[in-house]
BATORDO-626801 format. One record per residue (C-alpha): residue in one letter; x, y, z. Coordinates in Angstrom, 1 decimal. Example, Ala and Ser with C-alpha at 12.3 -4.5 7.8 and 13.67 -1.06 7.14 Angstrom:
BEGIN
[r A, [12.3, -4.5, 7.8]]
[r S, [13.7, -1.1, 7.1]]
This chain:
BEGIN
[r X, [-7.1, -53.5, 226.0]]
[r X, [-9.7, -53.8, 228.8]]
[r X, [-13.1, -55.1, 226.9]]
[r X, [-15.0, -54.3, 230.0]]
[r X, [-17.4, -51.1, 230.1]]
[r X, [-20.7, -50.6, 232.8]]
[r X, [-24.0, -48.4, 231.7]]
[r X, [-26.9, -47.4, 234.1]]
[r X, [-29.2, -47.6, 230.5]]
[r X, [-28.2, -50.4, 228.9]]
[r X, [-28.5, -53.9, 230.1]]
[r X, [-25.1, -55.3, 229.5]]
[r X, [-23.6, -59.2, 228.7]]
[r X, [-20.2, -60.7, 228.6]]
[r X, [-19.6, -62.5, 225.5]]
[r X, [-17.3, -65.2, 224.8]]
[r X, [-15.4, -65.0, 221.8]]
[r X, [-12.9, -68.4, 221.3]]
[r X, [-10.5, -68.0, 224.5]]
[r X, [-11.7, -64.3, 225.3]]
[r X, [-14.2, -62.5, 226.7]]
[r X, [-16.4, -59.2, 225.7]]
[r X, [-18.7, -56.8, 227.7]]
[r X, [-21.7, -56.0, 224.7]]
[r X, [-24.7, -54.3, 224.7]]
[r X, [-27.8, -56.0, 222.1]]
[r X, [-29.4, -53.1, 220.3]]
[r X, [-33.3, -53.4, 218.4]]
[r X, [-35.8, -51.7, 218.5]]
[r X, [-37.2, -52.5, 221.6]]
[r X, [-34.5, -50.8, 223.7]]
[r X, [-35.7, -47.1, 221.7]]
[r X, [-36.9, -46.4, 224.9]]
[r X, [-34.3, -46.0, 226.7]]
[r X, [-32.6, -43.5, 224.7]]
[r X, [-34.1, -40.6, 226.4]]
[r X, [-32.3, -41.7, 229.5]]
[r X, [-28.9, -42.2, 227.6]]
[r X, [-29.2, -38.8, 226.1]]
[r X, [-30.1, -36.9, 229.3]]
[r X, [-29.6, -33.2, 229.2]]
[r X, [-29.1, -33.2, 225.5]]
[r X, [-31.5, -31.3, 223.4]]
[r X, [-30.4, -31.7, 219.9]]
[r X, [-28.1, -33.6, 218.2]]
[r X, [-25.9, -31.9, 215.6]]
[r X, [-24.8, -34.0, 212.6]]
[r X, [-22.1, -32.4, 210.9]]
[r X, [-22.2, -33.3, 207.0]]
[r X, [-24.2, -35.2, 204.1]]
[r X, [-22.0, -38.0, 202.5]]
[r X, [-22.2, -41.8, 203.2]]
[r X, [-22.6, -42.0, 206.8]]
[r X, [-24.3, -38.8, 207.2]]
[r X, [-27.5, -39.6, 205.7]]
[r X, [-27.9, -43.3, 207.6]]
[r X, [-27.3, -42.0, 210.7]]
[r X, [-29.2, -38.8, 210.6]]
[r X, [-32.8, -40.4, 209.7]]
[r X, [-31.6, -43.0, 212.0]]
[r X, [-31.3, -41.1, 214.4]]
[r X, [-34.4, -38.8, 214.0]]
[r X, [-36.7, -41.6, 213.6]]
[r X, [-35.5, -44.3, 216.7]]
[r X, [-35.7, -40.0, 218.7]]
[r X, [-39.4, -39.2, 217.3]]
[r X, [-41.8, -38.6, 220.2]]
[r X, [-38.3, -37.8, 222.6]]
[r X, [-38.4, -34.2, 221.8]]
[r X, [-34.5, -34.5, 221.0]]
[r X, [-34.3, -33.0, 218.1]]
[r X, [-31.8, -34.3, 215.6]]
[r X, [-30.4, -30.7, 213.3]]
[r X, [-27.8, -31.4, 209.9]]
[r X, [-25.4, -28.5, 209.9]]
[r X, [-23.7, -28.4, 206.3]]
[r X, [-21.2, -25.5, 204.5]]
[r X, [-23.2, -22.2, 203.4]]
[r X, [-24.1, -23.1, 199.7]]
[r X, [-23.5, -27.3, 199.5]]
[r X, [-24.7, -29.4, 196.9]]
[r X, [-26.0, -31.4, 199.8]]
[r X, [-28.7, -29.5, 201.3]]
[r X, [-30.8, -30.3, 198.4]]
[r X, [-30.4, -34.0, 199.5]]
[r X, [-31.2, -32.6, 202.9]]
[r X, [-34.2, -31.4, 202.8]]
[r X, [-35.6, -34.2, 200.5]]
[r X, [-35.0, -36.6, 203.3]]
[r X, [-37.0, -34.5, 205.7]]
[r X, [-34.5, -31.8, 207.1]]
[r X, [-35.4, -28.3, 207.0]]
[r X, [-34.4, -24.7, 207.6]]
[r X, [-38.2, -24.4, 208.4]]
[r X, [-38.4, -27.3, 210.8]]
[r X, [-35.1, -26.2, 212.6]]
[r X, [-33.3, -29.9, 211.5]]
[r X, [-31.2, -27.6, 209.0]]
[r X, [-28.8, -25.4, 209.5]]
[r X, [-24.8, -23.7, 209.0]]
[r X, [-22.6, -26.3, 210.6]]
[r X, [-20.7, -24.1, 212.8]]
[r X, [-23.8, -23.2, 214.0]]
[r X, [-25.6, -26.3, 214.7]]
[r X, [-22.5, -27.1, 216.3]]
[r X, [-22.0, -24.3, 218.8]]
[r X, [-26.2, -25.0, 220.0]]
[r X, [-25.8, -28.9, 220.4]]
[r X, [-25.4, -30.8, 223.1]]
[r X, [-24.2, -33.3, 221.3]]
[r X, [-22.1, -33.1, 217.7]]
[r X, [-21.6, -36.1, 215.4]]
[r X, [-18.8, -34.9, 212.8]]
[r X, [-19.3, -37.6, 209.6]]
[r X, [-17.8, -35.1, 206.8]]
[r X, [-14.9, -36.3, 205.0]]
[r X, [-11.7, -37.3, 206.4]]
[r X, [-10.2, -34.9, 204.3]]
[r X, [-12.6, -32.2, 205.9]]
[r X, [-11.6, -33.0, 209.2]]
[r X, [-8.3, -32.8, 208.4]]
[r X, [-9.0, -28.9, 207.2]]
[r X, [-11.7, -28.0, 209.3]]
[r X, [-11.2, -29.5, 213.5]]
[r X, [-9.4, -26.4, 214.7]]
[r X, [-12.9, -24.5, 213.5]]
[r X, [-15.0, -27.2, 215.1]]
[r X, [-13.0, -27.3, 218.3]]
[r X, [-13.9, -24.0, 218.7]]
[r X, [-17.5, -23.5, 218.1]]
[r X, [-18.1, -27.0, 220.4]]
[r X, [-19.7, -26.0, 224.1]]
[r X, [-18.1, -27.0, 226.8]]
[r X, [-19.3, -30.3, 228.1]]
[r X, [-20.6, -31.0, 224.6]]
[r X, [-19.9, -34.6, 223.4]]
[r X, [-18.2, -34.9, 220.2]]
[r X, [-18.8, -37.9, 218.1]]
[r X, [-16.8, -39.8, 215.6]]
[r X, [-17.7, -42.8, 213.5]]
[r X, [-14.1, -43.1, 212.3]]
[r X, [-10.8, -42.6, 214.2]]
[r X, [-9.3, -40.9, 211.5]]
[r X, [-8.9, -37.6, 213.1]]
[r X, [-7.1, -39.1, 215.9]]
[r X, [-4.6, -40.2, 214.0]]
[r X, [-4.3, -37.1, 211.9]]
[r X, [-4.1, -35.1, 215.4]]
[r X, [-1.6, -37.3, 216.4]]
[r X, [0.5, -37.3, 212.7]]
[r X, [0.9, -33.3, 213.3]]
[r X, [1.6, -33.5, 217.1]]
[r X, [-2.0, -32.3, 218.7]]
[r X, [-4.9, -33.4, 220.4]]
[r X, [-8.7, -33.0, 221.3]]
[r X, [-9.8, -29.8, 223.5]]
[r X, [-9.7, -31.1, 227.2]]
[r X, [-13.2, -29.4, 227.9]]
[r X, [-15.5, -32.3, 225.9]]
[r X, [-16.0, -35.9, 225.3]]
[r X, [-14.6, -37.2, 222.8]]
[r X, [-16.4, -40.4, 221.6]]
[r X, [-16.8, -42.7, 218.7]]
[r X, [-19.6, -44.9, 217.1]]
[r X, [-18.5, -46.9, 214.1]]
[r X, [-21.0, -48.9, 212.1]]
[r X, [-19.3, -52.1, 210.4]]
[r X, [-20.9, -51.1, 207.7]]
[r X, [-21.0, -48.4, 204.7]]
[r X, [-23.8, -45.9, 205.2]]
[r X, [-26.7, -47.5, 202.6]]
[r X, [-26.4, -50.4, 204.8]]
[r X, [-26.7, -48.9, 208.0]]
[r X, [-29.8, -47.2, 206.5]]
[r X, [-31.4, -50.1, 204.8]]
[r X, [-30.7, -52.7, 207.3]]
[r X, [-32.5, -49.9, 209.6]]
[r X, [-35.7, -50.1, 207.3]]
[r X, [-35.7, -54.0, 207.7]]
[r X, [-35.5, -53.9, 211.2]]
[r X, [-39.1, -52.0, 211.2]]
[r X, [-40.1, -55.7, 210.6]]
[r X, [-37.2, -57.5, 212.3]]
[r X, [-36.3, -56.5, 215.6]]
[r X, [-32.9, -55.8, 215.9]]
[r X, [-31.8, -55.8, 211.7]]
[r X, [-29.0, -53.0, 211.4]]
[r X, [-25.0, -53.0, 210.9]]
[r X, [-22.8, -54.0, 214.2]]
[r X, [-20.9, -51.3, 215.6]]
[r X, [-17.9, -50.4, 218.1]]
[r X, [-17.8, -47.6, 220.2]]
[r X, [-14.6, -46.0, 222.1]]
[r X, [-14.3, -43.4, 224.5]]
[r X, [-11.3, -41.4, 223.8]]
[r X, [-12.3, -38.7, 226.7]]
[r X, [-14.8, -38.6, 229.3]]
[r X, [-15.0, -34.9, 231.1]]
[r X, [-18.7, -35.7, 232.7]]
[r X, [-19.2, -39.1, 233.4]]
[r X, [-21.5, -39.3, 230.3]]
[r X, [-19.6, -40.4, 227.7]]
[r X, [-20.3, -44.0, 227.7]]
[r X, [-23.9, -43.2, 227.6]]
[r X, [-24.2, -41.0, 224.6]]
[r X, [-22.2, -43.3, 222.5]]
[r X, [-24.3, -46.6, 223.3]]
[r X, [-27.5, -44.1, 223.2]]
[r X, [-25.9, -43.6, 219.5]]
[r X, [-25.1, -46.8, 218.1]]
[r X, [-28.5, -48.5, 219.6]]
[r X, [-30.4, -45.4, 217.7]]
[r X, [-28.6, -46.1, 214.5]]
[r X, [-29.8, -49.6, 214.4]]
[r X, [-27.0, -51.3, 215.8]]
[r X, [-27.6, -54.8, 216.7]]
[r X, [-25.0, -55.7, 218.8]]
[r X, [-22.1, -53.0, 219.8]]
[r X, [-18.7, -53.5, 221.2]]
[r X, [-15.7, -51.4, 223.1]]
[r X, [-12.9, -50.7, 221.2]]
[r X, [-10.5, -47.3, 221.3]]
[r X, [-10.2, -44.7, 219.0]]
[r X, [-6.5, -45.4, 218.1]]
[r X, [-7.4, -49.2, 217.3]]
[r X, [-10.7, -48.3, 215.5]]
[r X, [-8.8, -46.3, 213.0]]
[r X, [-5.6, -48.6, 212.8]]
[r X, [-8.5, -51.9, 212.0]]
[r X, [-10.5, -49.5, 209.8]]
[r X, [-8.3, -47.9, 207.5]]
[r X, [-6.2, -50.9, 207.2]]
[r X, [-9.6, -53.3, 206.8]]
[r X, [-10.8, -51.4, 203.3]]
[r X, [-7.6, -51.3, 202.0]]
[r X, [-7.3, -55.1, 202.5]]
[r X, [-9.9, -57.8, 202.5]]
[r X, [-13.3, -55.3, 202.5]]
[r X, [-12.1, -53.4, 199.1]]
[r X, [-8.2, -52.8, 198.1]]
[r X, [-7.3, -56.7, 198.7]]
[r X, [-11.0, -58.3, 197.0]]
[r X, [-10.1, -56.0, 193.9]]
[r X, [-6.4, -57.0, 193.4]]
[r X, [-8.0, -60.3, 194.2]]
[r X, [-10.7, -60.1, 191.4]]
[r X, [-8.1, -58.3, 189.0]]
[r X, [-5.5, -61.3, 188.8]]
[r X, [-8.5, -64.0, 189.1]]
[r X, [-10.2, -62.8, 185.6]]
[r X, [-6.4, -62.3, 183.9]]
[r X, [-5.4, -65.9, 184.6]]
[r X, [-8.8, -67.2, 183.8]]
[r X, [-9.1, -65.6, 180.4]]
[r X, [-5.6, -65.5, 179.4]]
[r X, [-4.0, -68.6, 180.8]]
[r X, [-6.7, -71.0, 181.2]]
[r X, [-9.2, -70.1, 178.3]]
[r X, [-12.2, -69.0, 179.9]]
[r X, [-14.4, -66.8, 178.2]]
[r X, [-14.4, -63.7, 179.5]]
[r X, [-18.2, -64.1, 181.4]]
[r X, [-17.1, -67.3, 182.4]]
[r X, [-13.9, -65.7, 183.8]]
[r X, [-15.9, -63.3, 186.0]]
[r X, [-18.3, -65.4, 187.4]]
[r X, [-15.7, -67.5, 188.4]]
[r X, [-14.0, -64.2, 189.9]]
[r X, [-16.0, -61.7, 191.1]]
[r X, [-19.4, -63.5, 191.0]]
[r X, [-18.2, -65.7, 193.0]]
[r X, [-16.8, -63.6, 195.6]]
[r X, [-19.8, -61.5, 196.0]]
[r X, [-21.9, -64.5, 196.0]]
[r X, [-21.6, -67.7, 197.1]]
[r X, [-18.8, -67.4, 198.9]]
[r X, [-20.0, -63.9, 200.8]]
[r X, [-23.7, -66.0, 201.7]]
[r X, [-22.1, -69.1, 202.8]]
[r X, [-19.5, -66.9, 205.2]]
[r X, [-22.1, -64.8, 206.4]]
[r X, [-24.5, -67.7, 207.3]]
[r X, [-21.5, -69.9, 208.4]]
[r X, [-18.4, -68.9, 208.6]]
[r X, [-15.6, -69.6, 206.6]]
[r X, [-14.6, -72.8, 207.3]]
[r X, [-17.9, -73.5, 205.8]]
[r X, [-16.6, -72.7, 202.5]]
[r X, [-14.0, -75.4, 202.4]]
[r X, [-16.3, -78.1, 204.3]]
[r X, [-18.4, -77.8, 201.4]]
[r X, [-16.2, -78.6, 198.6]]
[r X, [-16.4, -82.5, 197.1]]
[r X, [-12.5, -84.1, 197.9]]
[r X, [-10.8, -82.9, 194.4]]
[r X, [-12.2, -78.6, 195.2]]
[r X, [-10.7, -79.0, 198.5]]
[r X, [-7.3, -80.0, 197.0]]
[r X, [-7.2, -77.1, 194.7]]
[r X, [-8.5, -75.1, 197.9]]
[r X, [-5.8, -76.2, 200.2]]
[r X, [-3.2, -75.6, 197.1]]
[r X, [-4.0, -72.4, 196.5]]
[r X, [-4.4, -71.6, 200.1]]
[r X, [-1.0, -72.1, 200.7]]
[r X, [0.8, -70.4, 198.0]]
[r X, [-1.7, -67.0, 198.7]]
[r X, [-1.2, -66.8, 202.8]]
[r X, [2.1, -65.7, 202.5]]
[r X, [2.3, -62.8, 199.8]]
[r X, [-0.9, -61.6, 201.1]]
[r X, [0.0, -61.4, 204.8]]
[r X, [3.5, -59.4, 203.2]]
[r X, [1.1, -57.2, 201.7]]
[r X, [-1.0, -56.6, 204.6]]
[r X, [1.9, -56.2, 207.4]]
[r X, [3.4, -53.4, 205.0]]
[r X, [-0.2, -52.1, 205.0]]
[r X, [-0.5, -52.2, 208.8]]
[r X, [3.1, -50.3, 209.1]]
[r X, [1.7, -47.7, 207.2]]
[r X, [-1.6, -47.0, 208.6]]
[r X, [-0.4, -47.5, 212.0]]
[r X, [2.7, -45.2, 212.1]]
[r X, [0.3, -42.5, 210.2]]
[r X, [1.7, -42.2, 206.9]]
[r X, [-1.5, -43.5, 205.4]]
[r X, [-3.4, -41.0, 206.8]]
[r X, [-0.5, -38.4, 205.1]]
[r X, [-0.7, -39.8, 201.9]]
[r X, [-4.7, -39.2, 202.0]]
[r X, [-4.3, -35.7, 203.5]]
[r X, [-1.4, -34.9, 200.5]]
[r X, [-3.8, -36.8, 198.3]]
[r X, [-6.5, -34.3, 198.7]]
[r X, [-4.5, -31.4, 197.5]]
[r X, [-3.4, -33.0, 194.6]]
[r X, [-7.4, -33.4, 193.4]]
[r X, [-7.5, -29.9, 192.3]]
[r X, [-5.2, -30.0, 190.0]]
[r X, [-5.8, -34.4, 188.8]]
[r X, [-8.9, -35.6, 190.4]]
[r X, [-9.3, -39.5, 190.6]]
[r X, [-10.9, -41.3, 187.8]]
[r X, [-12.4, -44.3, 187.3]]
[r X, [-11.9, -47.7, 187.0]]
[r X, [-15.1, -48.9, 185.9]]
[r X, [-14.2, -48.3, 182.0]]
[r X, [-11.8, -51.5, 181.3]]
[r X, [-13.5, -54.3, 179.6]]
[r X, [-13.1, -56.6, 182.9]]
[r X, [-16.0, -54.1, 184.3]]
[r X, [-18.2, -54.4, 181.0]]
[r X, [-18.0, -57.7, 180.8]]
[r X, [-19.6, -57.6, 184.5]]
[r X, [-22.1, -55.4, 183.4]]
[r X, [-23.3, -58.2, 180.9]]
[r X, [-23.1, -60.9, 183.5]]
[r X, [-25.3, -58.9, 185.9]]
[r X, [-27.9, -58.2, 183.4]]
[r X, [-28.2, -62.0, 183.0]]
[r X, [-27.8, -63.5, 186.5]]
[r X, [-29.5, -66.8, 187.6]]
[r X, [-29.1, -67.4, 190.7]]
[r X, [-25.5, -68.7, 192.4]]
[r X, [-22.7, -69.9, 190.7]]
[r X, [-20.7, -72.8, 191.8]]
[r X, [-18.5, -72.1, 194.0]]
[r X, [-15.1, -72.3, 192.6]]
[r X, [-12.3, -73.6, 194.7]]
[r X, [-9.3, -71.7, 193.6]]
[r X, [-11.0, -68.5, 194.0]]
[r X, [-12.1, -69.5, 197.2]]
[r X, [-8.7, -70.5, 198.7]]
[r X, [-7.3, -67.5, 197.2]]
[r X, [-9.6, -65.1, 198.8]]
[r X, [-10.1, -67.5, 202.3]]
[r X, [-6.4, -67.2, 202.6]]
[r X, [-6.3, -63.6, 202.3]]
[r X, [-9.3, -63.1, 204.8]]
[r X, [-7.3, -65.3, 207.4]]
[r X, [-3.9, -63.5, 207.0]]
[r X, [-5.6, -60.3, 207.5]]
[r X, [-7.5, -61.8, 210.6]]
[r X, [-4.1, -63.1, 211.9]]
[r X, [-2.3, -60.3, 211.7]]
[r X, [-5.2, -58.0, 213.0]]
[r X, [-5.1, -60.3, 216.2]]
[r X, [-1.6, -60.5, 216.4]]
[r X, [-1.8, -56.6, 216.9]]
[r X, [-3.4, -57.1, 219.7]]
[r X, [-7.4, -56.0, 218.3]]
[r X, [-10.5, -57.6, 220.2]]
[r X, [-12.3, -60.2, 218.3]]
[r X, [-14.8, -58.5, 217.7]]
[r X, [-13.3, -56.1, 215.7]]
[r X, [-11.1, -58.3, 214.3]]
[r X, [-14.4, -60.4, 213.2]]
[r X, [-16.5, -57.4, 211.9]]
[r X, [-13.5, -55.8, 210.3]]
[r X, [-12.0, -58.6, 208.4]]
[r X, [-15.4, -61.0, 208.2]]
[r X, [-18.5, -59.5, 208.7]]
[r X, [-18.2, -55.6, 207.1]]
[r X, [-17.1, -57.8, 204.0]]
[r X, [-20.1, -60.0, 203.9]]
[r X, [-23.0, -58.6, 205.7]]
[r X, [-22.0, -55.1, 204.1]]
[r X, [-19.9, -54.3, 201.0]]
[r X, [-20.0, -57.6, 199.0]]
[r X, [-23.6, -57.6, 198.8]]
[r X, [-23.8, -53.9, 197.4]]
[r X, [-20.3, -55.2, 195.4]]
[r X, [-23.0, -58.3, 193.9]]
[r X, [-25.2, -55.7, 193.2]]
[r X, [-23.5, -52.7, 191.3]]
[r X, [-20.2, -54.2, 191.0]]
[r X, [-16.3, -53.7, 192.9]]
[r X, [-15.6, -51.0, 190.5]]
[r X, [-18.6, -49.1, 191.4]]
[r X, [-17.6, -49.6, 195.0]]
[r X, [-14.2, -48.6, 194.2]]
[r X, [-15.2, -45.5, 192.6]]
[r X, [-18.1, -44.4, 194.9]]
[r X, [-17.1, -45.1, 198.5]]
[r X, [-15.2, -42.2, 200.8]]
[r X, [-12.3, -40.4, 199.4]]
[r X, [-10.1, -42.6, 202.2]]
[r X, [-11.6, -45.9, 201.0]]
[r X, [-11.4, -45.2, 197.5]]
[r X, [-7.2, -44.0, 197.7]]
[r X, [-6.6, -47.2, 199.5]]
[r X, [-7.8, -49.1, 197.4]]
[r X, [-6.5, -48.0, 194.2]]
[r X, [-3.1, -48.0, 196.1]]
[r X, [-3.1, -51.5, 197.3]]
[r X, [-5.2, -53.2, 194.9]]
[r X, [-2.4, -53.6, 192.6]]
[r X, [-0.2, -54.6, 195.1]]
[r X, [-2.1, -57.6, 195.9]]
[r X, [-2.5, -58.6, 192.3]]
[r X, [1.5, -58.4, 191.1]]
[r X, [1.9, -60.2, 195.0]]
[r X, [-0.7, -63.1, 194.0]]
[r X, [0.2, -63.3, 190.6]]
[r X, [4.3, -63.3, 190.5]]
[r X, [4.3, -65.8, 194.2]]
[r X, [1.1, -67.4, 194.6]]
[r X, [0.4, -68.3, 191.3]]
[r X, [3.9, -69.5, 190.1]]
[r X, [3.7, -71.5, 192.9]]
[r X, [0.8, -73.4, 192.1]]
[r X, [1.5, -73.7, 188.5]]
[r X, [4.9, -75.5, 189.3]]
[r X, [3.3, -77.8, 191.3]]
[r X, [4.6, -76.8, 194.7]]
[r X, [2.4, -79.0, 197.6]]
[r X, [-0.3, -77.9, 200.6]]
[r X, [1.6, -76.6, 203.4]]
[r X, [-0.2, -79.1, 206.0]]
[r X, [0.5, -77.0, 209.1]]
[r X, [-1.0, -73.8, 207.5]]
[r X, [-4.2, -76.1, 206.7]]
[r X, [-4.5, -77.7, 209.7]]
[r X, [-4.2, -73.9, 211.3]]
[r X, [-6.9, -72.8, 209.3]]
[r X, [-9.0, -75.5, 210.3]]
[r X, [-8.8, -75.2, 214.0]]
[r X, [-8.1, -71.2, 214.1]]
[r X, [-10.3, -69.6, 216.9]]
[r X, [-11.8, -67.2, 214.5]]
[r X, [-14.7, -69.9, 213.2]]
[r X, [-15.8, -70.1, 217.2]]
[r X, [-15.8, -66.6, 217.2]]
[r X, [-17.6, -66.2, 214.0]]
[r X, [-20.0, -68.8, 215.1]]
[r X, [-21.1, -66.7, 218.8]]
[r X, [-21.2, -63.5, 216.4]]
[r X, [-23.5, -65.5, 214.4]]
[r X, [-25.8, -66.1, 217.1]]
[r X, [-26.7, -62.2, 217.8]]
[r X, [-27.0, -61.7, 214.0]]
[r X, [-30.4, -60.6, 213.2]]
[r X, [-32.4, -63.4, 211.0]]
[r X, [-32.4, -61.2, 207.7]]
[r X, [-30.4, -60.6, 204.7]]
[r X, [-29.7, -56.6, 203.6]]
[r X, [-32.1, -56.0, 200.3]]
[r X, [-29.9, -54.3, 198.0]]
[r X, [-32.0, -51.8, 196.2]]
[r X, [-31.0, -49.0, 194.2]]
């Protein structure tokens, strides 16, 4: 994959990641400016639907363009529950920034498509259609790639085709946003891919795009590897993997060790969500383990051991499916089973009440506990392995597997809880999880577990890899464009 890309906007650097190197562009605030130039020719920007990412990216958008005389228009379905959310954030049929979407998108210049996956699925022969020629077409998922190429078809040859995906869900890109009113630069990484370039303008309009969605730093990717790290990176370590995770943690801690049942979840999913998550997004992983006294690193390096293996078995099958497509089936097949059994929710089983109780009396951080930590350390680095072992740039392979995780979902996760996460996230996200969650937990439980129970010893090879593994230099030079504030969870 060439990590190399030019601009005439944007001020580019090479970034050295471990034993590679990465063209960027740093986003903030102060390069606003220059989007005008980026976005030449364009007069409005179409965004095409009202669900997670939608709303971020749209006042995003419309407030880093105010002054520009871009105008930024929501096109949404004749009659959707969404236009009342619409228009309370500021878009209206009155000030032309609301509109029928195959309308807004025939009369754009530009057309970011952030329905559902699902939708896309349904609807791109429709939006093919009504898209000008010479438009730009923008992504923030490569999911429609792969379902294009699942049924043997492509984009229409007479637009670019680009993509600008924020490592982030959209109430982070939003809020982080907000912050960065006060801190330069605050906002959710992103990668951008040019799948097709008919004009010469493509690489413009989609760093234009992720610097006015807040991004603070953004890095090339492709479409095809976008949606191959994505896809497989919820249904591993960001959601389906920390809920299996969380699931066999609070069963063995009630059941087999005689925790209460608060104790068991703060030594589960509190501690996932919250010391572990700070101390990884401040520095790095390794600084988990360096911070255990000499008996926690034991258990950590234990536990370590016995949980690389069943995980990375998990999350090779995982990669097989997304990347051959038949994950992107099964969601597709998926959404025409909803009319007839729509998902539920997990959020009723006691594990979930009993974190409702903890939340309402949380004091501060927890202790971090080592055997939760080497379980979900280990997990984290098999998925990072195999992602870079596929051949992903680091910085994907970082944001994907490390900093989405941290920076992004476990915070809101702290907040509200995984099961809320799990039940309110995209219709993509929340299949994958409930699909692979369990797989993780039987895996853990019936491999890593026994293993530890009967005693079997650290694998020192797989510890002293984990000590020296490039991804903590990596981390550390990601670290250093990361802007100097925390997201504020609110509700």
């Amino acid at each position: 994959m060439d990590l190399t890309f030019k601009s005439q906007v944007f001020a580019t650097e090479t970034l050295r990641l471990a034993d590679t190197e990465e063209t960027i562009v740093r986003g903030g605030r102060d390069k606003f400016h220059l989007l005008p130039q980026a976005f030449a020719g364009i007069k409005q920007i179409g965004v095409i639907g009202w669900g997670s990412q939608g709303p971020a990216q749209a006042q995003n958008l419309r407030d880093s363009l105010e002054g520009t005389g871009i105008r930024v228009k929501i096109g949404l379905r004749p009659g959707s529950s969404s236009m009342a959310s619409a228009r309370a954030a500021g878009f209206t049929e009155e000030k032309g920034t609301l509109g029928e979407m195959y309308e807004v998108i025939r009369e754009s210049g530009m057309v970011i498509v952030l329905i559902s996956d699902a939708a896309q699925a349904e609807n791109y022969q429709q939006i093919f259609d009504n898209l000008k020629d010479g438009a730009t077409l923008g992504l923030s998922h490569g999911f429609l790639l792969g379902y294009l190429e699942s049924i043997g078809k492509y984009f229409p040859k007479n637009v670019n085709v680009v993509a600008v995906c924020p490592k982030g869900m959209g109430p982070s890109v939003r809020r982080l946003y907000e912050q960065g009113k006060t801190v330069n630069g605050a906002g959710i990484n992103a990668s951008f891919a040019v799948e097709q370039d008919v004009n010469g303008k493509a690489v413009e309009h989609a760093l234009g795009w992720a610097v006015a969605v807040g991004s603070p730093y953004i890095f090339k990717t492709t479409m095809g590897s976008e949606f191959r790290s994505d896809i497989f990176g919820e249904r591993g370590i960001l959601l389906g993997a920390v809920h299996g995770i969380v699931e066999a943690l609070f069963r063995r801690f009630v059941m087999e060790q005689g925790l209460s049942e608060e104790q068991a979840f703060i030594d589960s999913v509190e501690n996932i969500t919250g010391p572990i998550s700070r101390t990884i997004s401040h520095h790095g992983i390794k600084a988990v383990y360096d911070g255990l006294d000499a008996e926690g690193k034991k258990t950590f390096e234990k536990i370590y051991s016995h949980a690389y293996g069943p995980a990375f078995d998990i999350l090779l099958e995982m990669y097989d499916e997304v990347s051959s497509c038949n994950e992107i089936r099964s969601v597709i097949m998926a959404g025409r089973r909803h009319a007839r059994f729509p998902m539920g929710k997990i959020d009723g089983t006691r594990m979930w009440q009993v974190g409702e109780k903890v939340r309402a009396k949380r004091q501060g951080d927890p202790a971090i506990n080592p055997f939760t930590a080497g379980i979900y350390c280990a997990t984290m680095m098999a998925q990072i392995d195999l992602l870079i072992e596929k051949g992903h740039c680091l910085s994907e392979v970082a944001n994907e597997s490390v900093i989405e995780a941290v920076d992004s979902l476990n915070p809101y996760m702290h907040y509200k809880g995984v099961a809320f996460m799990v039940d309110n996230c995209s219709t993509t996200a929340r299949l994958g999880s409930r699909k692979w969650a369990p797989r993780f937990d039987y895996n853990l439980s019936q491999q890593a577990l026994t293993a530890y129970d009967a005693g079997a010893p650290a694998d020192d090879k797989l510890i002293a890899a984990f000590k020296a593994h490039k991804i903590h230099s990596a981390l550390a030079a990601c670290a250093a464009l990361r802007p100097p504030v925390d997201i504020a969870v609110i509700g």
